[in-house]
PQR file of N, CA, C, O and H, with PARSE charges and radii, in Angstrom:
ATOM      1  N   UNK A   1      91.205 107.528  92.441 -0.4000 1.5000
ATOM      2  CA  UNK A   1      92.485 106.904  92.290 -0.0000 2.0000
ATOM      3  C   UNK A   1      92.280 105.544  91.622  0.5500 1.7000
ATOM      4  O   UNK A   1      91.446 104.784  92.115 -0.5500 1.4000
ATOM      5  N   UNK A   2      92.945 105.190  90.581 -0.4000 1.5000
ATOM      6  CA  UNK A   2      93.125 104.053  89.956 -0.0000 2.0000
ATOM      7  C   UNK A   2      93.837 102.806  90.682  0.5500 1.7000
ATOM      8  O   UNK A   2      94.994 102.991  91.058 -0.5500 1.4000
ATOM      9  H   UNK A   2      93.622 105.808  90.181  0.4000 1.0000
ATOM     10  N   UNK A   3      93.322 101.715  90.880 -0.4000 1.5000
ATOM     11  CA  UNK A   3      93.519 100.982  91.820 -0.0000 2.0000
ATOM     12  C   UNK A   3      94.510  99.715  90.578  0.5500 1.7000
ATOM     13  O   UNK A   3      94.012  99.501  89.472 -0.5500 1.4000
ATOM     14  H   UNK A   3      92.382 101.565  90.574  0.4000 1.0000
ATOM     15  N   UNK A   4      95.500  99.204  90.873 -0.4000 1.5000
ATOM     16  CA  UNK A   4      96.327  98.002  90.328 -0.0000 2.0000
ATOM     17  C   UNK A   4      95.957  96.513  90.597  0.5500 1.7000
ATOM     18  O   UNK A   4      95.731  96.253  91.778 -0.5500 1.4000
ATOM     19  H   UNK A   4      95.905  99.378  91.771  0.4000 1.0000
ATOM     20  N   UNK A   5      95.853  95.441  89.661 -0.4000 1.5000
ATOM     21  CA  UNK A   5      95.856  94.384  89.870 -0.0000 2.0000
ATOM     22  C   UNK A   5      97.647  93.775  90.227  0.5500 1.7000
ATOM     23  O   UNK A   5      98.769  94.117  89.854 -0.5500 1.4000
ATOM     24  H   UNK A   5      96.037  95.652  88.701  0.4000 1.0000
ATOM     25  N   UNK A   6      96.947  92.472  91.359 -0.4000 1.5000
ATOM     26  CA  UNK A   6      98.629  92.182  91.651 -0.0000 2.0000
ATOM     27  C   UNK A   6      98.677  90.861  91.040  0.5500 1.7000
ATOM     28  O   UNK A   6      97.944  89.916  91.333 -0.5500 1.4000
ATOM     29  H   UNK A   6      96.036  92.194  91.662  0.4000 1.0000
ATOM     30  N   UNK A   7      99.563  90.872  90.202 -0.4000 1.5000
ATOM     31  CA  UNK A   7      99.695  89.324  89.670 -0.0000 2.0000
ATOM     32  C   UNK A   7      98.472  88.886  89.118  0.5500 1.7000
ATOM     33  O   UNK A   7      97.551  89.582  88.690 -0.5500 1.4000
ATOM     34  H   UNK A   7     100.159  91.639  89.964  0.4000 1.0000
ATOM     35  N   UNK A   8      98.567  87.585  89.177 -0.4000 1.5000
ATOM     36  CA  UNK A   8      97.511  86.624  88.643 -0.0000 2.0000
ATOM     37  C   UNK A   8      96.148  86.601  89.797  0.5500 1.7000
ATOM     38  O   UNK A   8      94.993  86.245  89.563 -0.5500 1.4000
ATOM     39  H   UNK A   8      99.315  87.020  89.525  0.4000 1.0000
ATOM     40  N   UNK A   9      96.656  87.042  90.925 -0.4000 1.5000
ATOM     41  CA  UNK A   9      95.994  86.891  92.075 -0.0000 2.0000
ATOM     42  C   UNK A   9      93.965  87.613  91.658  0.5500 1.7000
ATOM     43  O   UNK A   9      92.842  87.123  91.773 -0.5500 1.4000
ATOM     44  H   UNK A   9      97.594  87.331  91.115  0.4000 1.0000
ATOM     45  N   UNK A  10      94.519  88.927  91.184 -0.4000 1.5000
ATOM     46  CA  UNK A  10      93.244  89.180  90.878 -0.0000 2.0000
ATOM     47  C   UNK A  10      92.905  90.745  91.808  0.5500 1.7000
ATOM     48  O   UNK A  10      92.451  91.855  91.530 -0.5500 1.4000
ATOM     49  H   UNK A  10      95.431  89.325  91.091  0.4000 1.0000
ATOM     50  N   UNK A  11      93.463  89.998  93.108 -0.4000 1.5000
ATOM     51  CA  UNK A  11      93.186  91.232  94.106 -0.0000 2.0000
ATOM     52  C   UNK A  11      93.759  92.741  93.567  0.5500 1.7000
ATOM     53  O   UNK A  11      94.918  93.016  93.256 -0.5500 1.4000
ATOM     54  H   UNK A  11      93.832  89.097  93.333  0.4000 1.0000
ATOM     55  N   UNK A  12      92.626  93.579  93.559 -0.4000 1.5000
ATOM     56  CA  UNK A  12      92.772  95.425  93.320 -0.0000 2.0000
ATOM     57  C   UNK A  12      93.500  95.923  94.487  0.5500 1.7000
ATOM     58  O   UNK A  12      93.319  95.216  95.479 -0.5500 1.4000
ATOM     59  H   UNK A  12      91.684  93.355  93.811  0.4000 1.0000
ATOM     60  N   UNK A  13      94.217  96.860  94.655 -0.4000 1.5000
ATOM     61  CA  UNK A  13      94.794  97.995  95.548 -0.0000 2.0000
ATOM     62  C   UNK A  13      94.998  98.896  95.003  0.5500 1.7000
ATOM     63  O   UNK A  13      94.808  98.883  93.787 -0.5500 1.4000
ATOM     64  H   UNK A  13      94.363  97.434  93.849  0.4000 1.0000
ATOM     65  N   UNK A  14      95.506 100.161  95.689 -0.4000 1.5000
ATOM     66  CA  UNK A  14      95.872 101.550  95.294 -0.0000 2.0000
ATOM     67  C   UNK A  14      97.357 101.446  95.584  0.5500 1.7000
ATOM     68  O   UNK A  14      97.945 100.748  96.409 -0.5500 1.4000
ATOM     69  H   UNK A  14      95.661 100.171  96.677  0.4000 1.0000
ATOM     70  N   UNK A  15      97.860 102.406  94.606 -0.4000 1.5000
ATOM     71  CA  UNK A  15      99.147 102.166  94.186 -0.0000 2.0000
ATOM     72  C   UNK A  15     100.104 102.824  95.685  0.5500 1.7000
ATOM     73  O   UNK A  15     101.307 102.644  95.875 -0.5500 1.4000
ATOM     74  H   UNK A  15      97.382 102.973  93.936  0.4000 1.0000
ATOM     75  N   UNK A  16      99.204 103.551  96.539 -0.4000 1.5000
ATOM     76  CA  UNK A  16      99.759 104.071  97.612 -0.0000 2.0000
ATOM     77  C   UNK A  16     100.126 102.377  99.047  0.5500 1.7000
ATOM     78  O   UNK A  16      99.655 101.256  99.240 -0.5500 1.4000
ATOM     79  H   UNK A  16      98.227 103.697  96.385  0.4000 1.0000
ATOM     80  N   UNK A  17     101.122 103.188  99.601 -0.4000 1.5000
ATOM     81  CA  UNK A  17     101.602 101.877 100.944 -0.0000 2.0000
ATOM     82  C   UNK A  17     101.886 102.987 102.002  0.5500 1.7000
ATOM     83  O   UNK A  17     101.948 104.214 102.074 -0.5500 1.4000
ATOM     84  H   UNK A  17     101.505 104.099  99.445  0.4000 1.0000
ATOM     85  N   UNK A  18     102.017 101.930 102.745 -0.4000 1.5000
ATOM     86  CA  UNK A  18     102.349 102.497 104.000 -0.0000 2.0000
ATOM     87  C   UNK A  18     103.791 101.225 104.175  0.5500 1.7000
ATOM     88  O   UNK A  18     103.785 100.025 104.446 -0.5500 1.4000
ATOM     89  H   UNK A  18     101.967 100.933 102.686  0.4000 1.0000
ATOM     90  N   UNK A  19     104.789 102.102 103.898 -0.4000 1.5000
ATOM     91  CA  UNK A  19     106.384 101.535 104.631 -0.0000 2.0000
ATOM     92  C   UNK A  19     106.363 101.139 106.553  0.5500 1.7000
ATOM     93  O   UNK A  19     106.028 101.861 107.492 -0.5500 1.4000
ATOM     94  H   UNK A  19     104.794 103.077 103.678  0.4000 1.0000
ATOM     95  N   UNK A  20     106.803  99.900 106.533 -0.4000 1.5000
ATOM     96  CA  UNK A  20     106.715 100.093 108.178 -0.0000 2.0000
ATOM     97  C   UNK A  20     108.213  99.673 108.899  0.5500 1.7000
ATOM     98  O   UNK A  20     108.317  99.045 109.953 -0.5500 1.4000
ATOM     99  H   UNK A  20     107.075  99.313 105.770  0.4000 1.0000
ATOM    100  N   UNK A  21     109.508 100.252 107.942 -0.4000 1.5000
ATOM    101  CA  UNK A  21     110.784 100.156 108.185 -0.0000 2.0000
ATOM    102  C   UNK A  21     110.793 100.962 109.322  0.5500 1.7000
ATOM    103  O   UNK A  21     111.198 100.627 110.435 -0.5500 1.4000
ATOM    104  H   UNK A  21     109.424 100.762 107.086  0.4000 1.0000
ATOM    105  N   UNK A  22     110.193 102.354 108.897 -0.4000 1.5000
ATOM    106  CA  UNK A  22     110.098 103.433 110.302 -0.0000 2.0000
ATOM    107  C   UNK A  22     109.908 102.740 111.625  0.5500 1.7000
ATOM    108  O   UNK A  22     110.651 103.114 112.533 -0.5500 1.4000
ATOM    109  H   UNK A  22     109.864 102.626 107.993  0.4000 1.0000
ATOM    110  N   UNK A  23     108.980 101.733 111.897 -0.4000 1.5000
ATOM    111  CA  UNK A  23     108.351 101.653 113.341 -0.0000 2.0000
ATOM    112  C   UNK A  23     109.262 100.601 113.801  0.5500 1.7000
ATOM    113  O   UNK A  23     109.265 100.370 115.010 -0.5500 1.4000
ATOM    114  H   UNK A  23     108.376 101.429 111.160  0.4000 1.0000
ATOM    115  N   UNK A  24     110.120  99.854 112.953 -0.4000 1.5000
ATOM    116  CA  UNK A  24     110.989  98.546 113.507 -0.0000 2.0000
ATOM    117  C   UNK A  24     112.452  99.535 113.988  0.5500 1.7000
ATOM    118  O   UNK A  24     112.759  99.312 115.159 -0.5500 1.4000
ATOM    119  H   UNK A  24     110.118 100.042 111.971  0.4000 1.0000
ATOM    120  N   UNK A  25     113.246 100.424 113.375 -0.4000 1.5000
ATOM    121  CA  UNK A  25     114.618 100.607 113.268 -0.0000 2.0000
ATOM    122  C   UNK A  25     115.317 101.355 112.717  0.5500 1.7000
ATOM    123  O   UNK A  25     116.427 101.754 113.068 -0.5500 1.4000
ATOM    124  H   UNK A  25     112.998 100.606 112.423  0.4000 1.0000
ATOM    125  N   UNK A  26     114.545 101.683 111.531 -0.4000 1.5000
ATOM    126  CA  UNK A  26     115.450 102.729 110.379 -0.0000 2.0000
ATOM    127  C   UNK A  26     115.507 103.928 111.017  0.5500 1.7000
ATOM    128  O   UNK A  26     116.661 104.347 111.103 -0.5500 1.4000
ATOM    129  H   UNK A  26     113.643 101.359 111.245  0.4000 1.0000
ATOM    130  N   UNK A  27     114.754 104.567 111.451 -0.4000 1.5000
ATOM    131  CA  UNK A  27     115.094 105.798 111.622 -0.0000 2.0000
ATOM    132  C   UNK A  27     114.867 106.324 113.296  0.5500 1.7000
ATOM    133  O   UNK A  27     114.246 107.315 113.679 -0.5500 1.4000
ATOM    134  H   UNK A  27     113.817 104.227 111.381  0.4000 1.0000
ATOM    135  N   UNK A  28     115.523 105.399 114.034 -0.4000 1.5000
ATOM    136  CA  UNK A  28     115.904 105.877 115.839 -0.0000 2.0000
ATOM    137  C   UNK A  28     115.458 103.983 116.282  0.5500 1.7000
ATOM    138  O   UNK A  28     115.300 102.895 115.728 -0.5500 1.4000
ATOM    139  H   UNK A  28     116.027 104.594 113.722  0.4000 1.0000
ATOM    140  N   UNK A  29     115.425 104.638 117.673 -0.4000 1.5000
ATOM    141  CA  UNK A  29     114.500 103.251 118.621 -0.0000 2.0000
ATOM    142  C   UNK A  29     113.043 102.820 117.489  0.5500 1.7000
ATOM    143  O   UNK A  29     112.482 103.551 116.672 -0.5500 1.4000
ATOM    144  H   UNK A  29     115.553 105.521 118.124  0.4000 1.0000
ATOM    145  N   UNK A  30     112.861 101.897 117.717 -0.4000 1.5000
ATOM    146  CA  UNK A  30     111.778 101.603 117.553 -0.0000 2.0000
ATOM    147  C   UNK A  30     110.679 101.771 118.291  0.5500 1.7000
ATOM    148  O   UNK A  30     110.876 102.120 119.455 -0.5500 1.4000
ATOM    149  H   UNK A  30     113.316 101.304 118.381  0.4000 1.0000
ATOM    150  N   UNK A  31     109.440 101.603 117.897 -0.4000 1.5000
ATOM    151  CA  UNK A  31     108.279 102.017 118.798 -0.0000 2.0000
ATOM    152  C   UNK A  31     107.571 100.835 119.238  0.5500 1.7000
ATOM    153  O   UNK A  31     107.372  99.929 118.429 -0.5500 1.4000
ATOM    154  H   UNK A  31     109.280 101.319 116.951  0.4000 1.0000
ATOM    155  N   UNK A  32     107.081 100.730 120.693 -0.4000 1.5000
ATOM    156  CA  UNK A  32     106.869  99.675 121.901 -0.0000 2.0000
ATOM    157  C   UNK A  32     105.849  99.030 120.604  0.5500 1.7000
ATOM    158  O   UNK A  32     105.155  99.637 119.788 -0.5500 1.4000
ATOM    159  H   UNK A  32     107.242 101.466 121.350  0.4000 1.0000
ATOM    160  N   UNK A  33     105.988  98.135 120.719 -0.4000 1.5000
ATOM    161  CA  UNK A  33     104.808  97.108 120.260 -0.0000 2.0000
ATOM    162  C   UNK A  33     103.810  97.633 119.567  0.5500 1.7000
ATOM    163  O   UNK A  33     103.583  97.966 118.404 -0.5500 1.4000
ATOM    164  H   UNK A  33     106.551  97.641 121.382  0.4000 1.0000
ATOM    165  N   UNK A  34     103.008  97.611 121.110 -0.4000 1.5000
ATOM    166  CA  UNK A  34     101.278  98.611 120.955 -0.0000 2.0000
ATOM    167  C   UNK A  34     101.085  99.888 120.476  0.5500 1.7000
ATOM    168  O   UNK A  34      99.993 100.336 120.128 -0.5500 1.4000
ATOM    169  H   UNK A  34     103.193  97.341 122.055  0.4000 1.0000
ATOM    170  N   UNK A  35     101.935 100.367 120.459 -0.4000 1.5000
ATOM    171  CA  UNK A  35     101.951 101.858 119.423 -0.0000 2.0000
ATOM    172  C   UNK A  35     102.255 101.545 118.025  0.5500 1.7000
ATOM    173  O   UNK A  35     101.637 102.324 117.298 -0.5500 1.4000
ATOM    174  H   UNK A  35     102.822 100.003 120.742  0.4000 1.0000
ATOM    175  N   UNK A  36     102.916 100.769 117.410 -0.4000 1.5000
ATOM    176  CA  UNK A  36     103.273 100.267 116.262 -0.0000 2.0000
ATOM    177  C   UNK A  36     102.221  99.672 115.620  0.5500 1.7000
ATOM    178  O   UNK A  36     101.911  99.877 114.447 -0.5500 1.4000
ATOM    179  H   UNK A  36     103.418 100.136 118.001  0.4000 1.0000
ATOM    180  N   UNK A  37     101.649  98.904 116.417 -0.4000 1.5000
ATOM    181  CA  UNK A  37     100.290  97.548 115.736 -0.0000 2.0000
ATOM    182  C   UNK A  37      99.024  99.562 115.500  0.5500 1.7000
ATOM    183  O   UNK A  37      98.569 100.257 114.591 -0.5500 1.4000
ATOM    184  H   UNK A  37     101.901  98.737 117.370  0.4000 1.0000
ATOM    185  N   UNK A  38      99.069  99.541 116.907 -0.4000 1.5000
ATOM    186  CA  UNK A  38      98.138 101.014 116.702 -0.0000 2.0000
ATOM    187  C   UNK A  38      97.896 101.736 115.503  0.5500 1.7000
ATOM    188  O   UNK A  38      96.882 102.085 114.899 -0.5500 1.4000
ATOM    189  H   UNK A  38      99.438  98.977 117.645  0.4000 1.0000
ATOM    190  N   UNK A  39      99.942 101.943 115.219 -0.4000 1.5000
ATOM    191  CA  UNK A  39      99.818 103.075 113.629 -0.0000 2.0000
ATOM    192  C   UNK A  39      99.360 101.940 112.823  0.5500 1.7000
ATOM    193  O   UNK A  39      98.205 102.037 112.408 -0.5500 1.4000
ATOM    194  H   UNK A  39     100.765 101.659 115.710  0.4000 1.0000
ATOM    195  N   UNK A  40      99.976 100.947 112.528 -0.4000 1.5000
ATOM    196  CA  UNK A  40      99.160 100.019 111.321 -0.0000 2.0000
ATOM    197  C   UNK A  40      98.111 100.313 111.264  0.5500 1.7000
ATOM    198  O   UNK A  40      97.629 101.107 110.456 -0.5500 1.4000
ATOM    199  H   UNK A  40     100.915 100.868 112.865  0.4000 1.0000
ATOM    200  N   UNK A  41      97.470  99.637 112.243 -0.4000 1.5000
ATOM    201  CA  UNK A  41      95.577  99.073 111.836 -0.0000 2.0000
ATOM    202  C   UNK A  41      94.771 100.641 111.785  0.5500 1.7000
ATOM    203  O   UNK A  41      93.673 100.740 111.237 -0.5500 1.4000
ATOM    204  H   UNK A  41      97.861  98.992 112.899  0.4000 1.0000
ATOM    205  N   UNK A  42      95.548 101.986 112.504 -0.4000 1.5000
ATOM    206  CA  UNK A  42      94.772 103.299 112.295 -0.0000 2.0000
ATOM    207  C   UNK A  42      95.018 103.962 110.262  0.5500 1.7000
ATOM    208  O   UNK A  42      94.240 104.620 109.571 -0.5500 1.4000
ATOM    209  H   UNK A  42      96.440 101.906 112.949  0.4000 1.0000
ATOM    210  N   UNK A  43      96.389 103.401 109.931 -0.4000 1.5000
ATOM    211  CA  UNK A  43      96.520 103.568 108.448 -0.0000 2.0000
ATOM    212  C   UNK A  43      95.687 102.638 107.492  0.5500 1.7000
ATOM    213  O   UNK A  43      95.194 102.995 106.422 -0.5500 1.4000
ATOM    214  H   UNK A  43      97.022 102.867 110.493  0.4000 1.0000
ATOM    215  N   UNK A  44      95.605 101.295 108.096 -0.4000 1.5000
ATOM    216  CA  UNK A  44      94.921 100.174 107.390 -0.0000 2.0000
ATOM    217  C   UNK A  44      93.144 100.687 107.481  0.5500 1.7000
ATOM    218  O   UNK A  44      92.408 100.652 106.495 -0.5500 1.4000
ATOM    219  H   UNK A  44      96.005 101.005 108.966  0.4000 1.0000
ATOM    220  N   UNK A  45      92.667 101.172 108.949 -0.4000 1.5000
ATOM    221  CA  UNK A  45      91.213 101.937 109.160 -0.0000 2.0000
ATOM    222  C   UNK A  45      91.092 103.148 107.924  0.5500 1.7000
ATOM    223  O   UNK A  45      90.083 103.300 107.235 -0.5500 1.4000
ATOM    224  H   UNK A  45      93.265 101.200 109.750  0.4000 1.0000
ATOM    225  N   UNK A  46      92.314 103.945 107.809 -0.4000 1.5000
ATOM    226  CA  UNK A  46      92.253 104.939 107.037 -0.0000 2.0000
ATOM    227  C   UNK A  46      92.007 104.762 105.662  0.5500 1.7000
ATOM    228  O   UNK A  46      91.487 105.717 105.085 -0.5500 1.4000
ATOM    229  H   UNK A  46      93.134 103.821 108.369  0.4000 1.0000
ATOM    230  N   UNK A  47      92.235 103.872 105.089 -0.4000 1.5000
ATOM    231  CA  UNK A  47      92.637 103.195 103.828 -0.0000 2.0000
ATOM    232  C   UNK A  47      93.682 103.162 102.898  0.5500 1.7000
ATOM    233  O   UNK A  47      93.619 102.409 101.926 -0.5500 1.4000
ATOM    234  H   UNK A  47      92.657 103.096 105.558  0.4000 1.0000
TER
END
């Protein structure tokens, strides 16, 4: 996968994200805290 420069900054990423509207509100209750930080840092582990 071809990775993007952002701005002037310099820093590379992949053009893929992870949205985190889901875990605050958009779509039902939101999820407790610690399950939320959980999905982050297990998508952020994932890459």
């Amino acid at each position: 996968m071809k990775n993007r420069v952002l701005g002037s900054s310099g820093i590379e990423v992949t053009p893929l994200g992870y949205g985190c509207m889901g875990v605050s509100h958009a779509y039902g209750d939101a999820l407790p805290a610690g399950e939320a930080r959980a999905t982050i840092r297990d998508a952020f582990d994932a890459g």
